[in-house]
C-alpha positions in Angstrom: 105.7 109.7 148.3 107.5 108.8 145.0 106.2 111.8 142.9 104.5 115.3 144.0 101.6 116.4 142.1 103.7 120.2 142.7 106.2 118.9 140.9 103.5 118.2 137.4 101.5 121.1 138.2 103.5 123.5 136.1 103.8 121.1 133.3 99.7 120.6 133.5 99.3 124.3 133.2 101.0 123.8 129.7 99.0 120.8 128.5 95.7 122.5 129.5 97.3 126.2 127.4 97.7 123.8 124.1 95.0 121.6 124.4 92.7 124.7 124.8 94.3 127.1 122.3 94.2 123.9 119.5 90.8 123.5 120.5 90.1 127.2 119.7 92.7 127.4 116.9 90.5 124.9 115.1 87.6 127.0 114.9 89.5 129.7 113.5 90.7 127.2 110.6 87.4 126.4 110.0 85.8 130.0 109.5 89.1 130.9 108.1 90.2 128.3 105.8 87.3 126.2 105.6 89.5 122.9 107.8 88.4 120.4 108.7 84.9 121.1 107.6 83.6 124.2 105.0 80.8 125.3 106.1 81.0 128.6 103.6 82.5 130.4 106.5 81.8 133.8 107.4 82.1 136.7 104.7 85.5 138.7 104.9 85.6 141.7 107.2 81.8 140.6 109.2 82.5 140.1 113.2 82.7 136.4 112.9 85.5 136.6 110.0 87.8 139.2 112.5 86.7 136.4 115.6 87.9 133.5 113.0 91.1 135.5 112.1 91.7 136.2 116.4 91.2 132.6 117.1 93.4 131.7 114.1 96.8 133.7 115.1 96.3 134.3 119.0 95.0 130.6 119.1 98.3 129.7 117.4 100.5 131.9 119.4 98.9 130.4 122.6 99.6 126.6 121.4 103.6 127.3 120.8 103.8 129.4 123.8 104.5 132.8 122.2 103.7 136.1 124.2 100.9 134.1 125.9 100.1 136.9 128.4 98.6 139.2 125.6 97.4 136.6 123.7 95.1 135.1 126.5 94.3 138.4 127.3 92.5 139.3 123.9 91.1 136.1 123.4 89.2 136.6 126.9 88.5 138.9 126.2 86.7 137.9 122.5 85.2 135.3 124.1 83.7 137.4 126.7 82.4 139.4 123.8 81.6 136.2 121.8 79.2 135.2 124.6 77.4 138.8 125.4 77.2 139.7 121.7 76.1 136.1 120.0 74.8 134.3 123.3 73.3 136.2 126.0 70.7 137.1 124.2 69.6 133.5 123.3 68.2 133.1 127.1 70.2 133.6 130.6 71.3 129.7 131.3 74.5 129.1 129.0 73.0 125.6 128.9 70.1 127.4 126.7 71.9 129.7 124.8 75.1 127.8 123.6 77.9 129.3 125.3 79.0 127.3 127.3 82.3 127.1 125.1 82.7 131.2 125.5 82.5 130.8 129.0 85.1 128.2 129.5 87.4 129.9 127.0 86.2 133.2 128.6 87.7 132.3 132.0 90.7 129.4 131.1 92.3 132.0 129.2 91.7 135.0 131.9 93.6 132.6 134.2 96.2 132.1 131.3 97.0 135.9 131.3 97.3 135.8 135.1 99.7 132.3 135.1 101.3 132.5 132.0 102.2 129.2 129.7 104.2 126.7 132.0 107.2 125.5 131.4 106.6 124.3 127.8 106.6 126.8 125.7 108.8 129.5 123.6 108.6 132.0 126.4 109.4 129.7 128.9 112.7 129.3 126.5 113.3 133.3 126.0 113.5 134.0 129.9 116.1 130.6 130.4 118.2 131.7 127.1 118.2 135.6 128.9 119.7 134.2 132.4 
């Protein structure tokens, strides 16, 4: 066997951490900023503002790789909040009540505090310049 999918697994961890955290990072740019689309946004200081402004910096700090442990921790953490605050409410099948997002962000980045970031990233580049 030329290639071992072992061998790509740590790298995959790392595409699924940036594609995820840019995924959420945009939704912080849009209640934030107002990009790509301005919608009014939320007003400053309400729930969805301090949500906005987590998904903004953590979301960020997840994409480069940057204390990735803590930062997947919160945001599971506000996503598991996201979903029992704004969605469970709605009706008990995420299908009904639009989480199906805060679910998948819920757990991906649950699993992210457990694995860490992969190989690509800036703390992946601490530990090596340490040894």
């Amino acid at each position: 066997m030329l290639f071992s999918t072992k061998q790509f697994a740590p790298y995959l961890l790392s595409v699924m951490r940036m594609v995820s955290a840019l995924v959420l990072f945009s939704y912080g740019t849009q209640k934030i900023i107002g990009f790509p689309a301005d919608d009014g946004g939320p007003p400053p200081g309400s729930l969805p503002w301090i949500a906005g402004l987590l998904e903004l910096v953590l979301g960020f700090s997840l994409l480069v790789g940057f204390k990735i442990r803590l930062s997947a921790f919160i945001l599971s953490g506000l996503m598991a909040f996201a979903y029992f605050l704004r969605h469970a409410p709605q009706g008990f099948y995420p299908a009904q009540n639009g989480g199906t997002a805060a679910i998948l962000f819920c757990f991906v980045f649950l699993y992210l505090a457990s694995a860490g970031g992969g190989p690509l990233s800036l703390d992946a580049v601490r530990i090596k310049s340490r040894v």
